[in-house]
DRENFIDO-335818 format. One record per residue (C-alpha): residue number from 1; residue in one letter; x, y, z. Coordinates in Angstrom, 1 decimal, padded with zeros to 4 digits. Each point is the difference from the previous one (the first is absolute). Example, Ala and Ser with C-alpha at 12.3 -4.5 7.8 and 13.67 -1.06 7.14 Angstrom:
BEGIN
+------+-------+--------+--------+--------+
! lofi ! sevex !      u !      v !      w !
+------+-------+--------+--------+--------+
!    1 !     A !  012.3 ! -004.5 !  007.8 !
!    2 !     S !  001.4 !  003.4 ! -000.7 !
+------+-------+--------+--------+--------+
This chain:
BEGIN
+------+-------+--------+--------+--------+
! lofi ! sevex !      u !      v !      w !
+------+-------+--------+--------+--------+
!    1 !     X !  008.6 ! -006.8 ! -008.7 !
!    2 !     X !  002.2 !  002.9 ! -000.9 !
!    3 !     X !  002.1 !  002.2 !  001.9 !
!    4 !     X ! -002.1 !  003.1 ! -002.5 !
!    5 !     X ! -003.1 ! -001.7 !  000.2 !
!    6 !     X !  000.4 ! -000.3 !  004.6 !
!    7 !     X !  001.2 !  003.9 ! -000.2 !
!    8 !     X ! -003.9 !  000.6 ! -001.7 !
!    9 !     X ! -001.8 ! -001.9 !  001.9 !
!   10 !     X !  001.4 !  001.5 !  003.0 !
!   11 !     X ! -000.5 !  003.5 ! -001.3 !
!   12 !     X ! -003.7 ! -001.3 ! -000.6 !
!   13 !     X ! -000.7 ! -000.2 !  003.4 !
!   14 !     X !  002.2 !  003.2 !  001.0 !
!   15 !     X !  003.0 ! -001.4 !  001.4 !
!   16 !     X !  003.6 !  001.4 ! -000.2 !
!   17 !     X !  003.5 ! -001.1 ! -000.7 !
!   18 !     X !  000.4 !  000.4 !  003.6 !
!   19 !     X ! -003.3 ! -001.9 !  001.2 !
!   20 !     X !  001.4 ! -002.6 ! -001.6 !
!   21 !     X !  002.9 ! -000.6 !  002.8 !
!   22 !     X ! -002.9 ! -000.7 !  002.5 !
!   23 !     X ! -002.5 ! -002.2 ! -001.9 !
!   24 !     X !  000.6 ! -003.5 ! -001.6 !
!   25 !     X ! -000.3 ! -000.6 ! -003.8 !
!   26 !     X ! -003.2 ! -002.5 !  001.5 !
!   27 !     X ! -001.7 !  002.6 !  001.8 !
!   28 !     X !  000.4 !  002.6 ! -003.3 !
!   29 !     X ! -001.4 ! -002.9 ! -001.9 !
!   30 !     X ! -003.2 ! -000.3 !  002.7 !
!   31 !     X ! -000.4 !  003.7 !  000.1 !
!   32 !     X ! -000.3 ! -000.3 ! -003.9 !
!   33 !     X ! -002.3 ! -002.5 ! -000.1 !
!   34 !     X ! -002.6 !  001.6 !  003.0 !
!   35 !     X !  000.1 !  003.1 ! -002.4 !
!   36 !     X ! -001.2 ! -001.5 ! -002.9 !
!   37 !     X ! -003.2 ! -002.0 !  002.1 !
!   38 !     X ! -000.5 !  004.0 !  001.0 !
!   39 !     X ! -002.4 !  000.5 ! -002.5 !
!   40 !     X ! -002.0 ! -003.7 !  000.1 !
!   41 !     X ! -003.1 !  000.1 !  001.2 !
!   42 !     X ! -001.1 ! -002.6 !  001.7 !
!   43 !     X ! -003.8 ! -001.6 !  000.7 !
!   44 !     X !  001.0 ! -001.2 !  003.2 !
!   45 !     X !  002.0 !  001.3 !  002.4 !
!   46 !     X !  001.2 ! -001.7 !  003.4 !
!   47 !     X ! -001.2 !  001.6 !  003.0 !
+------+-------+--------+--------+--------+
């Protein structure tokens, strides 16, 4: 991955230049990823 293409993706899921001194490039990357299932909808759901 890119250094432009991490810099979007974290502006995708509304985090700063500064954020980025307290969060892992990992946990950017999850936070990306739970976004996108956001909108799945699911026919089961665990309860």
């Amino acid at each position: 991955m890119t250094t432009p293409l991490f810099l979007l993706r974290c502006l995708e899921i509304g985090l700063s230049i500064r954020d980025l001194d307290e969060v892992t490039i990992g946990l950017v990357l999850d936070i990306w990823t739970e976004k996108a299932n956001d909108s799945v909808r699911y026919k089961q759901v665990a309860g």
